[in-house]
N, C-alpha and C positions, 0 to 999 in steps of 0.2 A: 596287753591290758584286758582284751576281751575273751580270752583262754578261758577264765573260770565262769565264764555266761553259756560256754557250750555244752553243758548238761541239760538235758528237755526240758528236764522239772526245775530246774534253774530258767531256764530261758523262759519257759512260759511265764511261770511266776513273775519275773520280771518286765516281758509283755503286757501280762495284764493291767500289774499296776500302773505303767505309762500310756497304756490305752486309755483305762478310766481317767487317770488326771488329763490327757491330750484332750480330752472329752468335758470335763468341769473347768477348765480351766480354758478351752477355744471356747467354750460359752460365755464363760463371764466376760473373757477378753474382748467381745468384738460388739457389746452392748454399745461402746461408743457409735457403733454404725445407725442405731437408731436413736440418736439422741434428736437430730434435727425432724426426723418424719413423728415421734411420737410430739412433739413441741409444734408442729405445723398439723396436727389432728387436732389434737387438745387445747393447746393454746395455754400450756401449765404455766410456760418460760421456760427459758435455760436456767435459772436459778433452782427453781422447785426440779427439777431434772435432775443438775447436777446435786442436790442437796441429797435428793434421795440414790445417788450412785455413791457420794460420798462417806454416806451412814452402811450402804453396801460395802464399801472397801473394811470401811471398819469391823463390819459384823464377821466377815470373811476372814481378818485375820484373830480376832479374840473367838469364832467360836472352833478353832482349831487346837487348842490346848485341851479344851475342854472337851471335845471329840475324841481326841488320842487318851484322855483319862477313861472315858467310856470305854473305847474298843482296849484297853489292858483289863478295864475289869468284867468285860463281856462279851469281849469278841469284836475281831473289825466287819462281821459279815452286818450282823443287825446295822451298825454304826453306818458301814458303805451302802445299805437299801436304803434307811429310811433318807440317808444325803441325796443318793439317786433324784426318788422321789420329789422334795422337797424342792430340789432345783427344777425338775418338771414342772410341777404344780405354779411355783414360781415366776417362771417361765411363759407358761401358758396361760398363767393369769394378766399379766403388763397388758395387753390389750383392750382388759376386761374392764380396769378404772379410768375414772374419770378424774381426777380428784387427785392432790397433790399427797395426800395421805392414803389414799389406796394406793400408787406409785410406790412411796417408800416403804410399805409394807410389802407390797409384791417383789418387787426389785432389790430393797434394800435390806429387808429381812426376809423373807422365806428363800427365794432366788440363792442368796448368801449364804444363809445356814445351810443349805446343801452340798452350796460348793465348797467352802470352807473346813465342811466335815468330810468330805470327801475328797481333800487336798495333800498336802507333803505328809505331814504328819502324822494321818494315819495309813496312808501308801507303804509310805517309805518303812513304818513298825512293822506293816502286816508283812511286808516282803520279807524283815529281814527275820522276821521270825521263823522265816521256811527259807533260809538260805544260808549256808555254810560262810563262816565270817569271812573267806578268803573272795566269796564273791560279791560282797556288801557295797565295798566301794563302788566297783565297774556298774552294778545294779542301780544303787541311788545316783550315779551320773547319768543311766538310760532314762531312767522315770522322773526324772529331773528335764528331761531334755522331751518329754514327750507334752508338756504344759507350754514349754514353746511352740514346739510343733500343731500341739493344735491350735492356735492364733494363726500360725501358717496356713490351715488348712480351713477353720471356720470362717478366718475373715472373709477372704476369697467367695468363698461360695454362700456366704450368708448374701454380700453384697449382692451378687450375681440374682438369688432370690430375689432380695428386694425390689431391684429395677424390675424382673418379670414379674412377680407375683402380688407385689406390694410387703409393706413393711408387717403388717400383721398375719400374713399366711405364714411369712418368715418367720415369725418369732414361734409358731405354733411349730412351724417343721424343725425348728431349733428343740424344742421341749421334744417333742420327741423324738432326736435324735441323740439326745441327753439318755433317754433310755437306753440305749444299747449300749450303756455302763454296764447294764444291768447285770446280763453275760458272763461279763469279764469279770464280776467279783467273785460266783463261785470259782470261777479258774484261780483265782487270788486265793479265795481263804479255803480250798479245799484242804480235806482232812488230811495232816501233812505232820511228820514230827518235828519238833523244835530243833535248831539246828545247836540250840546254848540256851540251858536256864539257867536266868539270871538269881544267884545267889542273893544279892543285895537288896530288895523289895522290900522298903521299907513305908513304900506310898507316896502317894503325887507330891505331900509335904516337906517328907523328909529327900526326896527328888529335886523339889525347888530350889530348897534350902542348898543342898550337896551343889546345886548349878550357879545359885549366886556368889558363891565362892570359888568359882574358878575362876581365874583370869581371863582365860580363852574363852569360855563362855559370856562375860561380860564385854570383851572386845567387839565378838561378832556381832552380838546385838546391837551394840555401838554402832557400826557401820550399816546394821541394817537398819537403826532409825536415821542413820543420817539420808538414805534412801528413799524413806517415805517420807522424811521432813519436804527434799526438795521434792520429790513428787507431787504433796498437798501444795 
């Protein structure tokens, strides 16, 4: 299965992209760890908390369509910095308010649109743009598996912060540890030839349009809202 990953310039490329998502996606995931210490500083509630992690979930998944439209018409390098960023800044800001609207602004939009733009969708494009179609699959199961992984590896030691350091050093060593995406994206979008141009480029409309007419394509989504129904 993992025969066509043994190329450098395959393996790396595939590396990197499951680093950065290990990376945006062990951040977003382990924010439940500070639900109860920012709730006992501020004294927001759980409500105001969870309202602003919720408008997060959202924003994570709607601004990823929209990111992957970006990085086709201008490159995933712009697209994966300024996500970097954004979840930094994001990040690094949650300590700063006070207030149940600086919360969902920090947390729930800036935090979000970083990670979200620098999640599946545009990983999995930029890889497969620099990878022979034979190694597509193997590749989008590693970078797939590395979004798990880093919940494996950030929750852990985010927690481990916490108790030593307190909940706000943690979120700061969080944001930048969120930078050393940074790295990994030239490894990602370096200058590389296409492995297959896509003949068919008709744009994100005429794309929709070809997707809501598949059947398989409206199954999956199926399944995957039934996913975040019972999650909400």
């Amino acid at each position: 299965m993992f025969r066509s990953l043994r190329s450098p310039d395959v393996l790396i490329t595939t590396l990197a992209a499951a680093g950065i998502l290990m990376i945006t996606m062990g951040t977003r995931q382990s924010l439940g760890l500070f639900v109860s210490p920012i709730n006992s500083a501020t004294g927001l509630g759980i409500a105001a908390i969870s309202l602003a992690m919720a408008i997060g979930q959202l924003t994570w998944g709607a601004i990823q369509p929209l990111a992957g439209a970006v990085a086709d018409r201008h490159g995933p390098r712009p697209v994966l910095l300024a996500a970097i960023v954004l979840l930094a800044l994001g990040t690094a800001a949650i300590p700063l308010v006070d207030s149940a609207f600086g919360l969902t602004i920090a947390m729930g939009l800036v935090m979000q649109l970083g990670a979200g733009a620098a999640s599946f969708s545009v990983l999995i494009g930029a890889a497969a743009q620099r990878l022979p179609a034979e190694a597509r699959g193997s590749a989008s199961g590693v970078i797939n598996a590395g979004g798990s992984f880093g919940q494996f590896v950030f929750a852990p030691l985010l927690q481990k912060l916490i108790q030593t350091f307190g909940w706000i050093n943690a979120l700061w060593a969080m944001a930048l540890m969120s930078l050393a995406a940074l790295p990994l994206v030239g490894k990602l979008t370096r200058a590389a030839p296409r492995a297959e141009q896509h003949a068919d480029d008709h744009g994100i409309g005429r794309a929709i349009g070809d997707a809501m007419r598949d059947r398989s394509y409206l199954l999956l989504h199926l399944g995957f809202f039934t996913c975040g129904f019972h999650i909400a």
